[in-house]
N, C-alpha and C positions, 0 to 999 in steps of 0.2 A: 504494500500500500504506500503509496506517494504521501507524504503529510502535506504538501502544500504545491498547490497548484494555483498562476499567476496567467490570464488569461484575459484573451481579448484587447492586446496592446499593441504596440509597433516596437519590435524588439530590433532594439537597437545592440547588436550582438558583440561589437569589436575586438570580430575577428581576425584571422590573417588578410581575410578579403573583405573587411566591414561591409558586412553581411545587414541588410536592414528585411527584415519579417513584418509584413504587414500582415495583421488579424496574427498577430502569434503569442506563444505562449510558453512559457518556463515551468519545468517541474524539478522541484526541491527533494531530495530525501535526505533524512537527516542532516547536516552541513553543507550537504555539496549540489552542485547543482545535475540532475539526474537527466533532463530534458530538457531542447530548445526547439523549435520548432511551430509550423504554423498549430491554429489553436485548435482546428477541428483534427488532426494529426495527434495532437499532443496527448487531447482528451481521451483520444478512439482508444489510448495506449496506456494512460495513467489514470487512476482515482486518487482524487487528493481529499485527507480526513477537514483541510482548511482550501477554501477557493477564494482568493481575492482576482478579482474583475477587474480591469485595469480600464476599463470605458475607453478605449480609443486612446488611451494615454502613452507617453512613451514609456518603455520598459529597458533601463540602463544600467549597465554597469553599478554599484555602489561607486560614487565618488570616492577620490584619494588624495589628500590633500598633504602635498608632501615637504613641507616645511611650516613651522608656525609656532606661535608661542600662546601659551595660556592665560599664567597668573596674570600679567597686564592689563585682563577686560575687565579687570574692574577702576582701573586709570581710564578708561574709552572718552572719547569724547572731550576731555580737557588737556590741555599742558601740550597741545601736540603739535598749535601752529607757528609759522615761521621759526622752526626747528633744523636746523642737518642734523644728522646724526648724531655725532654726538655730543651734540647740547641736549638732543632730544634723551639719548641710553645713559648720560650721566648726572644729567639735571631732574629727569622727569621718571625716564623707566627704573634706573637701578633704586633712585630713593624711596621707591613704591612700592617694587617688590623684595627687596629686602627688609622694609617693618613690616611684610606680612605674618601673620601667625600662619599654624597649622590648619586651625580651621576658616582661616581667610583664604587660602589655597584650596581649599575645599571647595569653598561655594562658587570662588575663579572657575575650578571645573568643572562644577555643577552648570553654570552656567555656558561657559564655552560649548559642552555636550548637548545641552540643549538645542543650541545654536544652531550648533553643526549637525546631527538630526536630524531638525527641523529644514536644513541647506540638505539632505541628502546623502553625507558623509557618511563612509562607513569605516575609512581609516585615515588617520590622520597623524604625523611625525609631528610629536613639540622638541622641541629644540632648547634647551634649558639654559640657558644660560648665566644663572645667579644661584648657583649652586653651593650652599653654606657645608659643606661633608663631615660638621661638627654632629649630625646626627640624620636620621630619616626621618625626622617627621613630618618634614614639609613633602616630601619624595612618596612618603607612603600616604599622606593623606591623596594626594591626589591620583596615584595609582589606585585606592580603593574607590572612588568615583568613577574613573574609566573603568574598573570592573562591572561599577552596578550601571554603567551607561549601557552596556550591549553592543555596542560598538569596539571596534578595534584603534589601540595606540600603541604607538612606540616611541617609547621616550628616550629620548637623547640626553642623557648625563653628561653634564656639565664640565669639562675638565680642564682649568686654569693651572699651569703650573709654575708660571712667572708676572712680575711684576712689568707696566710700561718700563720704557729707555728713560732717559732725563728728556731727548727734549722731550716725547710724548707724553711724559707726567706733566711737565711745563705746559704744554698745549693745555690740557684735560683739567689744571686747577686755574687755569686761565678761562676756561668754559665754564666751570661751576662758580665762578666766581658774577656770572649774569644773578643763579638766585640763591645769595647768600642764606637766606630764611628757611630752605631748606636744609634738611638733614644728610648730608650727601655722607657716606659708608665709606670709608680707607678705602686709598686703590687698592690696597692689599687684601680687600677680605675675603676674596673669593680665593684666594692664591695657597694650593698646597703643596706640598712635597711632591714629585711626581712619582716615586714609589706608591703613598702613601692615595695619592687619587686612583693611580690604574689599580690598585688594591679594591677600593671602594667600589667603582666602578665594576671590576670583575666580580665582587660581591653579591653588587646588586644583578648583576646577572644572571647570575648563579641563584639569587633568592626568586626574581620575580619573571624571567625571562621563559616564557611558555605560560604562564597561569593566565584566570580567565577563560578559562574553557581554551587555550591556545589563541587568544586574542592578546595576550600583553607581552609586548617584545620589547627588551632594552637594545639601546645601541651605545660603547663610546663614542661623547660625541667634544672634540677639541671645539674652544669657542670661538676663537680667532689665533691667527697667526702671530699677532702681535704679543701675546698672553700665554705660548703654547713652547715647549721648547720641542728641537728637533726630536731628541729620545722620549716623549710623550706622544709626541703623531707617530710615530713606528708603532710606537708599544701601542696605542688604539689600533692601530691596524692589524696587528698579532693579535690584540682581543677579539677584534670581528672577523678574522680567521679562525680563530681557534673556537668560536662560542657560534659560527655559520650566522653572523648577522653582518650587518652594516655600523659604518662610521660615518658621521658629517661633522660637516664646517662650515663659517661662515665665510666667505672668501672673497676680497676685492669688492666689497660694497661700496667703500668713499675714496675720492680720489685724496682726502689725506692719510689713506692710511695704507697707499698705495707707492710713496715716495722712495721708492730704495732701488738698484742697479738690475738688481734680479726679481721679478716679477714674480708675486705669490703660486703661481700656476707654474714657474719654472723650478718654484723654490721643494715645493711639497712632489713635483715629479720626481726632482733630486736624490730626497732621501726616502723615496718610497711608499707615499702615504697616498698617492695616485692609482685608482683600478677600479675594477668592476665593484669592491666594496666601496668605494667612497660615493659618496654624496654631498655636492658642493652649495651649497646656498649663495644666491646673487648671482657671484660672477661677472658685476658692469663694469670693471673697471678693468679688462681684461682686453687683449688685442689679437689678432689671424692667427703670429705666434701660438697663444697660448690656446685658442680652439683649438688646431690642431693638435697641440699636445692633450688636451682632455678627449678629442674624436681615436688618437693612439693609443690610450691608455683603457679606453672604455669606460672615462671616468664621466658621471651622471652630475644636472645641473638641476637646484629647483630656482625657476625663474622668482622671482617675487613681484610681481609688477607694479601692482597697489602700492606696495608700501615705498617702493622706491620712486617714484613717479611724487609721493606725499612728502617723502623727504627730498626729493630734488637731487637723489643721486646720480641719473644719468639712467640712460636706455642702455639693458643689457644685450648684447649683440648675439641677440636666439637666433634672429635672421640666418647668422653665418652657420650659429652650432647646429643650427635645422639642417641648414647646406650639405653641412661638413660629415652628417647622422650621427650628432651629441643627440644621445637621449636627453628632453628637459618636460620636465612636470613645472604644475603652476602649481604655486604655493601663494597662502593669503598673507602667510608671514603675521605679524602682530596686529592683535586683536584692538590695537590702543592704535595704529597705525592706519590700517583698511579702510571703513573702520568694522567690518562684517568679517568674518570665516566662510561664507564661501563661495568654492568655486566658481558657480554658475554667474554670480553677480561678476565677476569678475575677466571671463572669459569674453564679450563684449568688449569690455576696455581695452584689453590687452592685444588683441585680434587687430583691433582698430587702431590703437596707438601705434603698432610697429608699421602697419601699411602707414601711417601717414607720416612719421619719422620719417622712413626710407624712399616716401611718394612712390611705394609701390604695391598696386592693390594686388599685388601676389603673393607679398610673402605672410606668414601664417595662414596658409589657410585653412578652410573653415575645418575639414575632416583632422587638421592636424592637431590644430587647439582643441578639439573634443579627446584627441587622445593626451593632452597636455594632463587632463584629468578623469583617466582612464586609463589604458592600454601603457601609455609611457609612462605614468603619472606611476604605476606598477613596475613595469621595468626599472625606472629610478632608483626605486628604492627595494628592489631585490627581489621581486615577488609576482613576476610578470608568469612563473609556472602556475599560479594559485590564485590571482588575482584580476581584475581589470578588463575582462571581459564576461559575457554572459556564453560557456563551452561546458560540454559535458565533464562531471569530472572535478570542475574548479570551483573553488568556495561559494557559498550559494549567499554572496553580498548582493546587492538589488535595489535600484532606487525607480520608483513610478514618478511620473510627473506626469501633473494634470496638464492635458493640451487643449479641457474646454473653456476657455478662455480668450476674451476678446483679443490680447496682444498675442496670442499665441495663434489668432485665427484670420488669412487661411495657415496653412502649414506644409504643404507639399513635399520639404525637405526636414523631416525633424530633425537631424544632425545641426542644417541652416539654422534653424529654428531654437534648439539645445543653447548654441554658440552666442545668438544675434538677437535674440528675445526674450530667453526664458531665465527666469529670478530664481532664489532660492525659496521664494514662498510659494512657486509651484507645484514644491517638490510634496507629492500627497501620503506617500507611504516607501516605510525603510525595512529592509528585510539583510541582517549580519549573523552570518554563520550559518543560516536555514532558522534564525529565530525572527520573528515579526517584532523590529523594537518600536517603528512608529505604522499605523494605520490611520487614514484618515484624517492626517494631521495632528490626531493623539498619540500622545508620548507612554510605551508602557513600561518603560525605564526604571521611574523612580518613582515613590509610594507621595514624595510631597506633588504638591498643587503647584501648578506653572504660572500662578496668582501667587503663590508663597514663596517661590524660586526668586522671582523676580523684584519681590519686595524686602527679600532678604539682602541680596543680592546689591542693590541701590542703596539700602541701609550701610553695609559694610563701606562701599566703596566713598558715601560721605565719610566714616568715621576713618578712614583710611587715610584721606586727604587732607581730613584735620590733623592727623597727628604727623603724616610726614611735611606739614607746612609750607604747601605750596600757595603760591599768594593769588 
């Protein structure tokens, strides 16, 4: 017996041959997905003990959102304008989330998961970057909420294992010095022994990496290169060899912190922290040279478009790594930034921005960006055998989206359509692992009220803001 049969949609399958099913249908047995095909086919062959009807809607992929940060959505919406960088990560983001508590981290994810749910998302990489390794409670509080979300994450542990140069320390108290009223944290306090972090870090992998019914994956994840010493990016890279995951980075985001002879993209091919495990985040500030070297190495890219486009980093040159066949996934990157999680809202933008950067309506195009968050979006980040599309066999993730809708109507191409119209309040029902976490726009996630989430939620982030003293 089938337990879940998804019918009567436009299965949008991204395949080898992106395959689109009109009047088709998906059948679930337990995790995995057991059937794809049209809907009177699917039926004549399976009984499902659960039938969701998909009305004409499209039937995709689970979204994969493959860079992003959490705790920060509860900073959203203030402190963020006329910012770079980092005025913005040492004025506003680190003062914020480093006076969070454990259960302020909590409700960050309680909320983010909602979020991303509600967008469709059935996996999503945080990217940690304020990483206290004095204890796990901040780490386990919020791994116990992506448990009870139904949803799949992989957290990137944070691993700092040096302090800025002089002049970068000079730059950085030369930036915090715009808001003195704030609380701004030692540059040093993220900064451990690099024994003592890959220690941690292999711990936590060892404790939490597979739990969750097989939805909770850790990764090393170095923060930047400026922070990172040479024997720390190897040894992350021996960890996600030896533990079969991946490692990220944040890499060539601003062009200040791009200033040195040899190029971050030449520096980490160097000593070896470039491959099919790595996972690069950004990457604007990078040039031909260096695509080539990450299209060599097989090293993957998540673009962040939103967020860079908000801080005025500069257009990352996908154009080329598209050219060159860089895998790159779209990531929403920070929640404080965006200022949404997900994908769908964003795919629009980014589509669009790069044609008109380059004034060329060719590049991105539309089937490609829907695999930016799908099909590559899984190859990114390691999981392209299990993930990212709708094939017999592969994990039975699943996002409906409603197409009766006036901007959604007509629709002739729903890919077009996916890419160039559709929001993430579209998105009508999620299905991660073969479990139904959202239907109908209702969340069966979590026992509290999405009334109480959200007043909880707005309470913290005032009391947060008073206390770290932003004016």
């Amino acid at each position: 017996m089938t337990e879940l049969l998804i019918i009567n949609g436009r299965v949008i399958t991204q395949d080898a041959d992106r395959t689109v099913i009109e009047e088709g249908a998906v059948a679930v047995q337990g995790d995995s997905i057991s059937a794809v095909g049209p809907t009177a086919e699917v039926t004549a062959n399976h009984d499902g003990d659960t039938i969701i009807d998909a009305g004409g809607g499209a039937i995709i992929p689970g979204l994969i959102n493959p860079h992003t940060h959490v705790s920060d959505i509860l900073l959203r919406g203030s402190f963020a304008e006329d910012r770079g960088l980092l005025d913005w990560l040492y004025n506003v983001k680190r003062p914020g989330t480093l006076m969070m508590q454990p259960k302020e981290h909590a409700t960050a994810a309680t909320l983010y998961c909602i979020e991303a749910i509600l967008s469709g998302v059935t996996t999503f990489v945080e990217s940690d970057t304020e990483v206290v390794w004095d204890d796990w409670a901040d780490i386990e509080a919020k791994l116990d909420i992506y448990d009870r979300s139904g949803i799949r994450n992989i957290y990137g542990a944070g691993m700092v294992d040096c302090g800025p140069e002089d002049a970068f320390r000079e730059l950085l108290l030369n930036i915090q010095a715009r808001d003195n009223d704030v609380e701004h944290p030692p540059l040093e306090r993220f900064v451990e022994e690099t024994d003592t972090v890959v220690e941690e870090v292999n711990s936590l992998i060892n404790t939490y990496h597979g739990t969750a019914n097989g939805r909770q994956s850790i990764w090393p994840a170095p923060v930047v290169v400026e922070t990172t010493t040479t024997r720390c990016f190897q040894a992350a890279y021996d960890l996600a060899e030896e533990h079969n995951v991946m490692t990220t980075v944040h890499v060539a985001e601003a062009e200040a912190q791009e200033q040195r002879s040899l190029s971050s993209i030449e520096y980490l091919r160097n000593i070896g922290y470039l491959g099919d495990r790595a996972l690069l985040g950004h990457c604007v500030q990078i040039d031909e040279d260096d695509v080539r070297i990450l299209d060599a190495t097989d090293t993957s890219v998540a673009h962040n478009y939103m967020s860079n486009m908000r801080l005025a980093t500069g257009f990352a040159p996908v154009a080329a790594m598209l050219d060159t066949g860089v895998t790159v996934g779209l990531g929403t990157d920070n929640s404080i930034l965006n200022d949404t999680v997900s994908p769908l809202n964003d795919l629009r933008a980014m589509a669009g921005g790069h044609k008109g950067y380059h004034r060329d309506p060719g590049v991105v195009p539309t089937q490609k960006a829907f695999d930016m968050v799908t099909i590559d979006a899984a190859e990114a980040i390691g999981r392209a055998d299990n993930l990212g599309s709708l094939k017999i066999g592969k994990q039975a993730d699943i996002t409906i989206v409603d197409f009766d809708r006036p901007h959604l109507t007509p629709s002739p191409d729903p890919v077009f359509t996916l890419v160039h119209a559709a929001q993430g309040s579209d998105v009508n029902t999620v299905v991660c692992n073969g479990d139904i976490v959202m239907q109908d726009r209702e969340i069966h996630s979590f026992d509290e009220s999405l009334d109480s989430i959200l007043s909880r939620a707005a309470n913290t982030a005032a009391d947060l803001v008073d206390r770290v003293g932003y004016a």
